[in-house]
N, C-alpha and C positions, 0 to 999 in steps of 0.2 A: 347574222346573229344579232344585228342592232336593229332596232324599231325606234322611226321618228315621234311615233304618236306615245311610247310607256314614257315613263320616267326613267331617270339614268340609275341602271344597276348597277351590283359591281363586277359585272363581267365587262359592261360598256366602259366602266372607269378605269378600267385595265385592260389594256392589248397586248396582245403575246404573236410574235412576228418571226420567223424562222428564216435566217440565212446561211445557205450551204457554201463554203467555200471551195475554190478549185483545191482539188488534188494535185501532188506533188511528191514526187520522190522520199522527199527529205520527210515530209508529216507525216507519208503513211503508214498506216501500222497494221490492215490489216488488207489482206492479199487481195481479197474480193470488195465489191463498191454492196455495202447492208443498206445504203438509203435512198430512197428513188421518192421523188416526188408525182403524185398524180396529173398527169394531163387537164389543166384547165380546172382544179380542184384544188382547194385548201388543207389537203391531205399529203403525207408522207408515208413509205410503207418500209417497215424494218425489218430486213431477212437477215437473220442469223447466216455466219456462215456455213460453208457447205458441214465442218467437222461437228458444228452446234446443231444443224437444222433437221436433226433427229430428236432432239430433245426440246428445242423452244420453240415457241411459236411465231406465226409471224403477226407485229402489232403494226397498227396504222393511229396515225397521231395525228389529228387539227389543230392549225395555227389561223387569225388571222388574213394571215398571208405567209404564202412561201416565196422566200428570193432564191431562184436556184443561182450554178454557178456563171452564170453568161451574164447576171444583174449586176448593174452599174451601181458605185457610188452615189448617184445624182437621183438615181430611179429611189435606192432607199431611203433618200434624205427627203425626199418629194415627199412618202408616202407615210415617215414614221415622224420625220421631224417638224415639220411646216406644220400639220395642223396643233403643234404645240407650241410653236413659236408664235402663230396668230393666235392662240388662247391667250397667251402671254400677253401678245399687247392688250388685247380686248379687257385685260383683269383678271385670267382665271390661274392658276400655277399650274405647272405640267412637271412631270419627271420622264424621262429618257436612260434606263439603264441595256447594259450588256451582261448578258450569261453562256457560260461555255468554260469547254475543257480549256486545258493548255495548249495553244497552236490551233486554236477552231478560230484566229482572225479576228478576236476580239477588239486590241489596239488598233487593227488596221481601219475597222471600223467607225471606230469611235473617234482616234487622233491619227488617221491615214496613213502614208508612207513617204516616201521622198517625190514620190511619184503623184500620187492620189491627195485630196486633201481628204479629212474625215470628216465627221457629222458636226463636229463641235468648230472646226475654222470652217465649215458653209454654217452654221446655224450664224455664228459671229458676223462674218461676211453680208448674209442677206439681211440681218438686223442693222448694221451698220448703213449698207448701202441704200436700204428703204429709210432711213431716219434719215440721211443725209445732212445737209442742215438746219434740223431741225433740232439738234441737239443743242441742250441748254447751256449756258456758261454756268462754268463753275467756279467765277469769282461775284456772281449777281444775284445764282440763287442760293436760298441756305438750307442746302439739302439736308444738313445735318438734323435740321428741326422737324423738318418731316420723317425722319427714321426713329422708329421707337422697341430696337431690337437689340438696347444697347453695345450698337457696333462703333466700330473704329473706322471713320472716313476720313479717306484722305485722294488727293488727285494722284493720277501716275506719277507724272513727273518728281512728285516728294518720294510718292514708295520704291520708283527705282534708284532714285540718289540714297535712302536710306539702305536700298537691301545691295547696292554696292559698297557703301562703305562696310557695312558688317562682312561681305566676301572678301575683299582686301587686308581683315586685318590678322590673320595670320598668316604664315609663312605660305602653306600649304596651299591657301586658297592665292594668293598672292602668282605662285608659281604655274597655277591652271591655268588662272586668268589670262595671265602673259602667254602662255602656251595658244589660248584660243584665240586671242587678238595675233598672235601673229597668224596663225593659220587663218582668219578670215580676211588680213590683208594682202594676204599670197594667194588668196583667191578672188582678190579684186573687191571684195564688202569694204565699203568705208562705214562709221558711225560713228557720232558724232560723243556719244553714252558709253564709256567702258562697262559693259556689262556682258556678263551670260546669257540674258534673253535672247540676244541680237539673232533671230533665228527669220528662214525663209519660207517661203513658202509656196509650194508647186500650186501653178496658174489653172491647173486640170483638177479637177471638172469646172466648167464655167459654169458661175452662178447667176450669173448679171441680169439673165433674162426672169428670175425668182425675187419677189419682191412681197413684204405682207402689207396689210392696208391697215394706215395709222387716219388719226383725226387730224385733217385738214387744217384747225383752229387752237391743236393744242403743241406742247412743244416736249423733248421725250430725254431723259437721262439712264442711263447706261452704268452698274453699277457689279462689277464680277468680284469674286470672293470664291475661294477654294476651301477645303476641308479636307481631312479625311479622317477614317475610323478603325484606329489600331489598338486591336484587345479590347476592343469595345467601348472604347473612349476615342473621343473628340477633339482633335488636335486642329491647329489653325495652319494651312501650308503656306501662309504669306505672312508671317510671323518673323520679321529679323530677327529677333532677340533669339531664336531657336536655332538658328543657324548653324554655329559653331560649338554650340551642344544640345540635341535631339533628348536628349535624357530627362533632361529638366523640361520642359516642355509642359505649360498649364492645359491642361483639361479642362474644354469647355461643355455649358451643358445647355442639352434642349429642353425647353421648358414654354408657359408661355409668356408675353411680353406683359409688363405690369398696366402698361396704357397700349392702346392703338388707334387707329387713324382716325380721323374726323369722318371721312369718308365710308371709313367701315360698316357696316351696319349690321353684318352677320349676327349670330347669337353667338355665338361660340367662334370664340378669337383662335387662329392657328397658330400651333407652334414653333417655334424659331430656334437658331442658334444661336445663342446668346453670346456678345462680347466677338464678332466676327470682324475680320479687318475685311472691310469694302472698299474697291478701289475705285473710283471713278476714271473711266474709259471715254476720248472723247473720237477716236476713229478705233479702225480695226489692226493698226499694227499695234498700239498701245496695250489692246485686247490681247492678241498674239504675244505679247513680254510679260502680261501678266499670267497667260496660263504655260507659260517658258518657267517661269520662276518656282508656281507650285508645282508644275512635274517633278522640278529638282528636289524639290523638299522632301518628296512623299521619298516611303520607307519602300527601298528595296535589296533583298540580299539576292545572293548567289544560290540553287541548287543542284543537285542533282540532275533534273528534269529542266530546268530553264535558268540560264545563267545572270540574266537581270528579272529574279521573281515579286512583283509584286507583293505586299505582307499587311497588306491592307487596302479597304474599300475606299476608294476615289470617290469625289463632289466636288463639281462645277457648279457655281450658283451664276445663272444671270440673271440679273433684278432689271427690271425696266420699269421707271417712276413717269408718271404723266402729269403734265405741270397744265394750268391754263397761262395765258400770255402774260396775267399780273406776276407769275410762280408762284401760284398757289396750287398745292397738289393736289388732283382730280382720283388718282387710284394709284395702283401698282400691282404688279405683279410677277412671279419666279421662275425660269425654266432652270431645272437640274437635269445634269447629265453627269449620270454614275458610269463610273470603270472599276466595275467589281472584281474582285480575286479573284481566281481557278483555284475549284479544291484540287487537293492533293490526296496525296498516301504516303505515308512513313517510309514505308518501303521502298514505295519508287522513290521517293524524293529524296531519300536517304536524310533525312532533318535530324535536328538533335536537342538538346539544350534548349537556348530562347528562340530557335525555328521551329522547333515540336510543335511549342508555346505556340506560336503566332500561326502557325495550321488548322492547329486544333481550334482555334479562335474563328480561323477565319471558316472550318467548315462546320461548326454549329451555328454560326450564320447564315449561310448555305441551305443548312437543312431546316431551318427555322422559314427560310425563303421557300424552298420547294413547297413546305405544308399551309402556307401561305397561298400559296398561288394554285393547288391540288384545291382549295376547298374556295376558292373565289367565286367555280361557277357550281360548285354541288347546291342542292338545293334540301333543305329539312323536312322532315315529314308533315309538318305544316307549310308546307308553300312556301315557306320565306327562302332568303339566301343563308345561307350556313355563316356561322360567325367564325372571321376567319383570328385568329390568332395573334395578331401582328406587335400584340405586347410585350410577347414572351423574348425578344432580342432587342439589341439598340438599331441592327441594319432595319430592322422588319418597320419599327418603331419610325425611324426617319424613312422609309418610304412610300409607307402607308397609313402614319397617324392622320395625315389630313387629307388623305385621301376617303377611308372609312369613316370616319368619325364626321363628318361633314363638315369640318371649323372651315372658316374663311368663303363661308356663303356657297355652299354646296360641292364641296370639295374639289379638289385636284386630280385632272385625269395621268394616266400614267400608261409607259410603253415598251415593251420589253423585247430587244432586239437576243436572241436566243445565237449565237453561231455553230457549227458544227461540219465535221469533214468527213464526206462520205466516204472515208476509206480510213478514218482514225481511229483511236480507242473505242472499240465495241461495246465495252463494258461500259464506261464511264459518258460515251454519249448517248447510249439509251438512258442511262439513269438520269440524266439532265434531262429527256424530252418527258420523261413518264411523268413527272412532277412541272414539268413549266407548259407542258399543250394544255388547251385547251377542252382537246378531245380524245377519248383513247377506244380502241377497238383490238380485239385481237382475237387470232381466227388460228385454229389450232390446226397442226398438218394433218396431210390424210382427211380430214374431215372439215372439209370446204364448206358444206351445209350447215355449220353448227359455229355459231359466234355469239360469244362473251362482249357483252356490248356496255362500256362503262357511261357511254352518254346520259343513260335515261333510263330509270329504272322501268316507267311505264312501257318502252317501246322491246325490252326484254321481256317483259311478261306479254307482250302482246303477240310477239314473235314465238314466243313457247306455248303459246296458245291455240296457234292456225300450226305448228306443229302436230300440236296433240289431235286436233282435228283433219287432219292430213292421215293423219295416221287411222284412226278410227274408221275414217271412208274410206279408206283402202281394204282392215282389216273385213270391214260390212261386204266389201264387192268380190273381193278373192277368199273364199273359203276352203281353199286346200291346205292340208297338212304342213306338207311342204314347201309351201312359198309363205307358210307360218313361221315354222321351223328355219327355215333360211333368212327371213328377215330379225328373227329373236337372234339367231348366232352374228348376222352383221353387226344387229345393236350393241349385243358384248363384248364384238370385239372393240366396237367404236365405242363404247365405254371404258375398255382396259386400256386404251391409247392414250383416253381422256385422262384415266386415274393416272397412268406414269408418266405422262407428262405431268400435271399437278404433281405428282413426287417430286419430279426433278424440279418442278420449280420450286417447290420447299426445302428440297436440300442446297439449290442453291440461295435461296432467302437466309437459310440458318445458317449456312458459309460464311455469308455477305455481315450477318449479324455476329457472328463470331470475331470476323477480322475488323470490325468496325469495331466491338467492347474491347481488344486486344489492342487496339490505335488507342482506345479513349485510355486503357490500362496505364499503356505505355508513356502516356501525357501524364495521365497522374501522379504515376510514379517518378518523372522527371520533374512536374511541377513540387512535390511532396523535397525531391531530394535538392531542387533550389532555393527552397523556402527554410529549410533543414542549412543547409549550407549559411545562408542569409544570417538565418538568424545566430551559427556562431560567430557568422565575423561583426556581426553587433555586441552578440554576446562580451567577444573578447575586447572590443574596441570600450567598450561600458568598463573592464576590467582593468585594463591599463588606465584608464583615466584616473578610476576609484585609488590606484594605488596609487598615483603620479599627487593626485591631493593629499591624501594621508602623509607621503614623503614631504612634500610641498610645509602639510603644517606643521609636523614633526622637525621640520630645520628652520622654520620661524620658531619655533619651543623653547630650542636649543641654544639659541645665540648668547653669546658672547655680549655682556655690556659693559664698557669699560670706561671710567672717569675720566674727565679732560683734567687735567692737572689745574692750578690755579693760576691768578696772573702774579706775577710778581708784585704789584702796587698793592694786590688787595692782602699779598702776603707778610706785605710790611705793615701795612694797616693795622692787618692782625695782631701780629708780634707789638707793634705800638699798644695796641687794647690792652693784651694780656701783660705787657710791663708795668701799664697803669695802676693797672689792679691790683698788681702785688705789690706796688709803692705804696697803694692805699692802705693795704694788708701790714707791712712793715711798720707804718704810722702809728696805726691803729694799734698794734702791740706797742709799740715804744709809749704810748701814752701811757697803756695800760699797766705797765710794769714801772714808769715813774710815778704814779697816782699811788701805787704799791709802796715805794722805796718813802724809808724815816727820813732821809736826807737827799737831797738832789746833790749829784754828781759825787756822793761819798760813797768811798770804795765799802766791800762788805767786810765782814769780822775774821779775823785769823790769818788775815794774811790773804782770802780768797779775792780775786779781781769780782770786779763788778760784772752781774748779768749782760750787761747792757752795753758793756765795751765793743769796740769795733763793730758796733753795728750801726753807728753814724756812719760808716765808709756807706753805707749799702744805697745810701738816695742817689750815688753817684750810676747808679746803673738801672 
């Protein structure tokens, strides 16, 4: 499918890679194996079971590549992840995601098992082990000045002292801690760092002999940073402050950087996460505790169908900076490795309330991805490549803006590891291959000769073409009645088998679409009746307030002001003033009434005393 000599399309900037996992008791769900990969072909072929394979047909789907069940972890790390790790160093950014049902091996792939390591501790590992000491001090060079994505850097060694102390300070988290430190010292783990990273790591698959090729002359920084995207917003997983409460949690946004590098030279700058905490890593266990820490963070409930369910889209950033010997930086560039959701159903999942919510979230991202990835390699009726979509979501948005758009000097190739269990949900893992192959075919029963061919529209009309001409020289050489009449009743009938299957596949299209607006229903109506809820307990909370003021000023209104009494010195004071005055007062009349009088001190006529008598006692007081 790729050619050295075109220019890179977007079929080449996107790979799509199918791996089968083994079957097992416990995953299967349906009684017969529907998917069988082609011998020495890029092909898979899907038989309906036996109770279906009256009414569907059988499809064959192109990937890439197929890993059946006998491929090794090493084999698909070799083949999906290395050429995006060496992109990496070289300058160019690569993404790395996971798609599939529930229980198609997704985790095991990506973050391993107890047993196996996964794609993300070998991508770590061979990056680590090729740079070796070639990695920069991070007390010499000043990485910070060359980051222009306004992120948050800092060394390990700070982020795990800061994100232990935030685990220790409540009780709760207190009581884990203790729990898990003892159990790793009754297992013989010493460490030095009381922390929850303190994790191990299985020695299988050995990577040592995988190594990429760096510059001889330059020297290389190591810089990981987690994300993820819940309800379509941008959360940071290496965030202390978030810890001991998820709720409040800032929402960061992609956008693009205001400056960028000296080195840049593209036309079109790509866009980033803005306000990201980056850790500096300077080996691979460091690496190892910092992607210990964002597992922890990220959001996961309980369902139904899977007891620790993921509720949002995982990101791994690994940034690798290339320094020359003075530390002046030369480039850079990002490998991502997404660990996407598994849609669900209401039904199976049994969800409810803010799980509905977070389903329903996470499969219009889903389905925003499939129509994405359906139209990467269709092509328009003008020759060009179809324009794919990738706006209309935030997942589509972050895995494909700099991929399509070309920023960052001819964009970013990307690779999409697809899992699936040939004996699992029938339903739910054909609808994943139909939207993520590459290539679809399908070949109706009964009529083996006759195939609906979605690759290429030219090669269907060409095909219906030496039909008709098949048929015509036939019709020219045989001119009997009845080997007329016998081939017109074949074609009828091989056209009424044609038409009822198309029925059935419309009735179950309109099924599928019915139970799918009755999920979207079901969301709405829980989203409508949280929002309804929300807004009385604001309502009432705005109402108690309004009256708790009102009360509030109404008993300042009302108070009581009462006079201090006076002091006694100034109450004599007083009484002193007011006795003067009326001495003045007294005076003043005594004058007035002897100024009056014919005679001073002669009594009045008839015998009556004088006005004036006894009122000389009065100065005495």
């Amino acid at each position: 499918m790729e050619s050295t000599k075109s220019p890179p399309t977007t079929a080449q900037l996107f790979q799509v890679f199918l791996r089968l996992r083994p079957s097992s008791p416990q995953s299967s769900v349906s009684e017969t194996r529907f998917l069988t990969p082609a011998p020495g072909q890029n092909f898979v072929y899907v038989t309906p079971p036996q109770e279906r394979n009256r009414f569907r047909a059988i499809e064959k789907f192109g990937f890439t590549r197929i890993f059946d069940e006998l491929s090794e972890q090493k084999d698909v790390f070799v083949e999906t992840v290395m050429p995006l790790l060496q992109q990496a160093i070289n300058g160019r950014d690569g993404t790395l995601a996971t798609l599939g049902v529930t229980g198609s091996g997704k985790t095991h792939t990506i973050l391993g098992s107890k047993d196996q390591k996964g794609m993300t501790q070998m991508a770590l590992d061979v990056l680590f082990s090729s740079v070796g000491d070639r990695i920069v001090d991070y007390n010499k060079v000043d990485i910070m000045t060359s980051d222009h994505t306004e992120a948050i850097l800092t060394d390990a060694a700070t982020f795990h002292e800061r994100m232990n102390s935030a685990l220790v300070k409540t009780p709760i988290k207190r009581r884990i801690l203790g729990k898990f430190l003892a159990h790793k010292l009754q297992d013989g783990h010493t460490s030095k760092r009381s922390s929850l990273a303190h994790i191990s790591t299985p020695k299988a698959p050995d990577v040592s002999d995988l190594s990429v090729d760096l510059d001889s002359k330059s020297k290389y920084a190591v810089l990981i940073s987690m994300y993820e995207l819940y309800n379509d917003r941008i959360f940071d997983l290496l965030d202390d402050s978030s810890i001991n409460n998820q709720n409040r949690r800032k929402a960061l946004i992609f956008k693009k950087p205001s400056t960028t590098p000296a080195w840049d030279t593209s036309k079109e700058s790509k866009k980033v996460v803005s306000g990201l905490r980056k850790i500096y890593a300077k080996n691979f266990q460091e690496a190892l505790q910092i992607l210990e820490h964002g597992q922890a963070s990220r959001r996961a409930s309980p369902t139904h169908s899977n007891s620790v369910s993921s509720r949002s889209h995982a990101f791994l950033q690994i940034e690798v900076k290339r320094f020359s010997p003075r530390g002046n930086e030369k480039n850079g560039a990002s490998l991502h490795i997404v660990d996407l959701a598994g849609s669900e159903r209401a039904r199976t999942a049994k969800t409810a309330g803010e799980r509905l919510a977070e389903a329903g979230s996470i499969n219009r991202s889903l389905m925003c991805l499939g129509q994405c990835l359906q139209l990467q390699t269709q092509v328009s009726d003008n020759g060009k490549p179809a324009v794919v979509p990738w706006r209309q979501s935030k997942l589509t948005e972050l895995l494909f803006s700099n991929s399509f758009s070309g920023a960052g000097g001819g964009g970013q190739r990307a690779s999409m590891i697809v899992t699936a269990d040939a004996m699992g949900d029938f339903n739910a893992t054909t609808q994943i291959l139909r939207y993520s192959a590459l290539a679809r075919e399908v070949t109706v029963p009964r009529a083996a000769s006759r195939q609906i061919s979605g690759m290429s529209d030219s090669s269907a009309a060409s095909s219906a073409l030496e039909e008709l001409t098949a048929l015509s020289t036939t019709l020219s050489q045989d001119d009997s009645k009845d080997a007329l009449i016998a081939r017109l009743l074949s074609q009828l009938e091989e056209t009424e088998t044609r038409w009822r299957d198309a029925e059935e596949r419309c009735l179950n299209i309109e099924q599928q679409v019915r139970e799918e607006v009755a999920d979207e229903m079901e969301e709405r109506l829980e989203e409508v009746r949280r929002e309804t809820l929300e807004h009385f307990e604001m309502e009432e909370e705005w109402r108690e307030g309004y009256v708790d003021g009102k009360l509030e000023i109404l008993r300042k209104g009302i108070e009581i002001h009462e006079d201090t009494p006076p002091d006694a010195a100034e109450r004599i004071q007083e009484l002193e003033s007011e006795n003067e005055l009326l001495r003045r007062e007294v005076l003043a009349l005594r004058r007035e009434a002897l100024s009056r009088s014919p005679s001073k001190g002669r009594s009045g006529g008839r015998g009556f005393p004088s006005p004036l008598k006894g009122m000389e006692n009065l100065e005495m007081y």
